[in-house]
FITI-651146 format. One record per residue (C-alpha): residue in one letter; z, y, x. Coordinates in steps of 0.5 Angstrom, whole numbers, padded with zeros to 4 digits, always signed. Each point is the difference from the previous one (the first is absolute). Layout:
N
aZYX...
REM end
This chain:
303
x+0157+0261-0085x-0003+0001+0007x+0002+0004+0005x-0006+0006-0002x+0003+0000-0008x+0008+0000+0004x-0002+0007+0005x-0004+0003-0006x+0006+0000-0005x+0005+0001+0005x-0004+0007+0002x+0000+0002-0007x+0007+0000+0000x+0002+0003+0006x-0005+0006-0003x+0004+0001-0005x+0006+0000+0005x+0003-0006-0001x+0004-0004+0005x-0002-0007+0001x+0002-0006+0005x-0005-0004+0003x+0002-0007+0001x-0004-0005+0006x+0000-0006+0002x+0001+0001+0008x+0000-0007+0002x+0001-0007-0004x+0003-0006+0003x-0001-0008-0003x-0002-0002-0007x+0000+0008-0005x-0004+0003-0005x-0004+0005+0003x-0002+0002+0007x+0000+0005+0006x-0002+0007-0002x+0001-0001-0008x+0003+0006-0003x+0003+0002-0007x+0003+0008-0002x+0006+0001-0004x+0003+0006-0004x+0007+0003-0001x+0001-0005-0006x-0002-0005+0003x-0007-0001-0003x-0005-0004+0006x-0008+0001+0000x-0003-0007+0004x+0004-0005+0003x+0003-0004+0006x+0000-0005-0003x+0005-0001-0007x+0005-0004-0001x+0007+0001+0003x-0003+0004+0006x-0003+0005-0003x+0006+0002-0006x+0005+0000+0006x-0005+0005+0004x-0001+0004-0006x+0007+0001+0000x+0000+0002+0007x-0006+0005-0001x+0003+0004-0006x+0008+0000+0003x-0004+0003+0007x-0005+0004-0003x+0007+0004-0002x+0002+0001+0007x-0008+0002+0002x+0001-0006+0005x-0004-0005+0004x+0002-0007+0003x-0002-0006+0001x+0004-0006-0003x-0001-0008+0001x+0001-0004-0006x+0001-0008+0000x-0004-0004-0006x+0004-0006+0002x+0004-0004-0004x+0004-0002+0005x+0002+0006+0003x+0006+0002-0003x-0002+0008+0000x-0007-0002-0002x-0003+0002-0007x-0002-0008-0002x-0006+0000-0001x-0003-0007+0002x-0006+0003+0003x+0006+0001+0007x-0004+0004+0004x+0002+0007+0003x-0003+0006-0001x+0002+0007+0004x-0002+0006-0004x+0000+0008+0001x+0001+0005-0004x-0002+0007+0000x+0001+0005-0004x-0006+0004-0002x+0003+0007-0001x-0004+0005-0004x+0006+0006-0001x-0005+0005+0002x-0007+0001+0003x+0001-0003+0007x+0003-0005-0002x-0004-0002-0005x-0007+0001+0005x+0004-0005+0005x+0002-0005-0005x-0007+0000-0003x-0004+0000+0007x+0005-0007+0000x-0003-0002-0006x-0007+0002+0002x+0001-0005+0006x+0002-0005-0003x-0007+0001-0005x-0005+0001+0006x+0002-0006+0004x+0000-0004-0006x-0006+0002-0002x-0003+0000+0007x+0002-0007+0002x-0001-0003-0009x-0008-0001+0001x-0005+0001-0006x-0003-0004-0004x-0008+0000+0000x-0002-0003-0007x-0008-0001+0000x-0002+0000-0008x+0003+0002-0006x+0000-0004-0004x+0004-0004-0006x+0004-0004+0006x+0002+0007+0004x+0002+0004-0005x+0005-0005-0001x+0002-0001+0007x+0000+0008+0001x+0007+0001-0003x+0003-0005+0003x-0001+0001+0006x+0002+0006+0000x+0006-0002-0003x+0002-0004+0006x-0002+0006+0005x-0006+0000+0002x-0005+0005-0001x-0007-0002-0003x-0007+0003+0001x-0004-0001-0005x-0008-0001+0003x-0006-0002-0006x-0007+0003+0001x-0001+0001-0008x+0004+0006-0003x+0002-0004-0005x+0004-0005+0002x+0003+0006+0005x+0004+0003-0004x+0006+0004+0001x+0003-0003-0007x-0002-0006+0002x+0005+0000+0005x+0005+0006-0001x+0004-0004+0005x-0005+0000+0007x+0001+0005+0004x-0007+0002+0001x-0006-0003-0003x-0008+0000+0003x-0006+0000-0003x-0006-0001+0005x-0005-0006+0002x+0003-0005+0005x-0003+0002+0006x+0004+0001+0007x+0006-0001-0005x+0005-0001+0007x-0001+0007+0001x+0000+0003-0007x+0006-0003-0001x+0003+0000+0007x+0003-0007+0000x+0006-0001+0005x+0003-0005+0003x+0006+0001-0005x-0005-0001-0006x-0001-0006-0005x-0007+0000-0003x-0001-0004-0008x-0008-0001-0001x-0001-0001-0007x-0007+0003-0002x-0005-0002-0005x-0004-0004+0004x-0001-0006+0006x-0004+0005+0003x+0004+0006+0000x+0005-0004+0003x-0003-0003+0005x-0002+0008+0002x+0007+0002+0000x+0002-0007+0003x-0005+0002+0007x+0003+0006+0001x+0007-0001+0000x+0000-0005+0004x-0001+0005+0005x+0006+0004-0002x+0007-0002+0002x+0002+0000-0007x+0007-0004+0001x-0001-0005-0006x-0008+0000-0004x+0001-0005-0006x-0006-0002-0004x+0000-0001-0007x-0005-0006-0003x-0002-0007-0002x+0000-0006+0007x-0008+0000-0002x-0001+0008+0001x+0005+0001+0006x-0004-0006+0004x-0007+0002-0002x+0003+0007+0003x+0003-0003+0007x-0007-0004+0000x-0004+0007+0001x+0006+0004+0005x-0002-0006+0004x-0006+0000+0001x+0001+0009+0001x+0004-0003+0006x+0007+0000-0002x+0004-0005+0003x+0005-0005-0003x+0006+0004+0002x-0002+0007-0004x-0002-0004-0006x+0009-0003+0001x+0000+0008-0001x+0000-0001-0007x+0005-0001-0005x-0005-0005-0005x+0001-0001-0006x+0004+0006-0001x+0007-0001-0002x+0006-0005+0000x-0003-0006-0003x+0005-0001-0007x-0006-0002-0005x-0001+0008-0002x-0006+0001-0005x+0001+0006-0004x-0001+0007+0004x+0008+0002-0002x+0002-0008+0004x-0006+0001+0006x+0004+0007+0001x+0005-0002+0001x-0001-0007+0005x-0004+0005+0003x+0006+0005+0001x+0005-0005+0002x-0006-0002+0006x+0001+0007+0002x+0008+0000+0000x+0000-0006+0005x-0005+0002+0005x+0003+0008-0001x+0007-0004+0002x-0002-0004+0005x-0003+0006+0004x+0006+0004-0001x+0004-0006+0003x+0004-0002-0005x+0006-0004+0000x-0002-0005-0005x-0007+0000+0002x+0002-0002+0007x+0005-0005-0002x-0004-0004-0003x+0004+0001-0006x-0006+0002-0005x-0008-0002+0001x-0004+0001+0007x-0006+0003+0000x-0004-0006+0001x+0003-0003-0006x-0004+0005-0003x-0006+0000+0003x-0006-0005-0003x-0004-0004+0004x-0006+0002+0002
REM end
């Protein structure tokens, strides 16, 4: 559950005038499950929605949040993962996590608009700092790959230019779906720099259209689907329109980590799993910069 499904579940309970406590990570120190800024909700029965992580950490946190949740408090507790540690929860991980609890009080109106404009926040930074992602083509291997990136949070636009292959139940999951022809395609969909593209079309030729005009976008991530031979014959010809080495670097070619994938559900997920990296590399995460996973470079193929 991401953070957009989290706040909209939450909302709908305090709607309805229920209480809840929102639990996030505040900061995080050695080896632990999840990072800064990760959140979770839980009721007075102690039933949570997402997670800061599983394990000891979150059932301990869970308990807390319900026990305070009946006093209507707020606090910030540190917890000690370490096995070592003698007041610590023993998990092998043996980082340290520091939490804050707050209550989200919803008893009368003005307590539910100020705790709901918490959620809202919560929502609007999420969303504003996520980027989207701007698939070109509709085909069979995007609609495989639609649903799960959405699953994994991000927010996929959905851009062919046939009607029949820009269908809202094609991709009931995209966000928002573009039937038009790919002309000053930057400006229809207006490609950020917080922005992965996916080009996938039908065609080298239609590609090759897309591939020329995002290269002048500061799209983040720009990843190209296809055989070695194709991607080759389309640098050849950004070459000699005048693009340098270093904008054809731009792309992520062949697209997707390279795990033997064949079928469209496996190249799906190959590229789901390129998405995650780059997406955890940009965010800084602790394990990307640690080295404790892949780097960017080792997914990049040669060019």
């Amino acid at each position: 559950m991401d953070i957009k499904e989290l706040t909209f579940k939450a909302e709908e309970r305090i709607k309805k005038g229920e209480s809840l406590m929102l639990v996030k990570i505040e900061e995080s120190e050695g080896s632990t499950p999840r990072g800064k800024d990760t959140y979770m909700v839980v009721d007075s029965e102690a039933y949570s929605m997402g997670t800061i992580g599983g394990g000891k950490i979150e059932y301990q946190a869970t308990l807390d949040a319900a026990e305070l949740l009946k006093e209507s408090g707020s606090m910030e507790k540190s917890y000690s993962l370490s096995r070592e540690d003698v007041s610590g929860l023993g998990m092998i991980c043996g980082g340290n996590v520091k939490l804050a609890f707050r209550c989200l009080k919803a008893n009368n109106e003005d307590e539910r608009d100020e705790s709901l404009s918490v959620l809202y926040h919560i929502r609007d930074e999420y969303l504003k700092n996520q980027g989207r992602v701007i698939i070109f083509g509709g085909g069979h291997v995007s609609r495989e790959t639609v649903p799960v990136l959405s699953k994994l949070g991000f927010l996929c636009t959905v851009y062919d230019d046939r009607k029949d292959f820009a269908k809202r139940e094609d991709f009931p999951d995209a966000e928002r779906i573009i039937c038009d022809d790919y002309e000053d395609v930057v400006e229809k969909t207006g490609i950020g720099e917080h922005d992965y593209v996916i080009i996938m079309t039908r065609g080298h030729q239609f590609d090759y259209e897309i591939q020329k005009q995002v290269l002048l976008s500061k799209a983040m991530f720009i990843g190209v689907i296809g055989s070695r031979a194709k991607l080759e014959t389309i640098d050849k010809k950004l070459t000699e329109d005048g693009f340098s080495e270093a904008d054809l670097a731009r792309f992520y070619a062949p697209l997707g980590l390279q795990i033997g994938a064949e079928s469209p559900e496996e190249i799906a997920i190959s590229i789901a799993a390129e998405l995650i990296l780059v997406r955890a590399d940009a965010e800084g995460r602790r394990k990307v910069r640690q080295g404790k996973t892949l780097k960017l470079s080792d997914i990049r193929s040669p060019r």
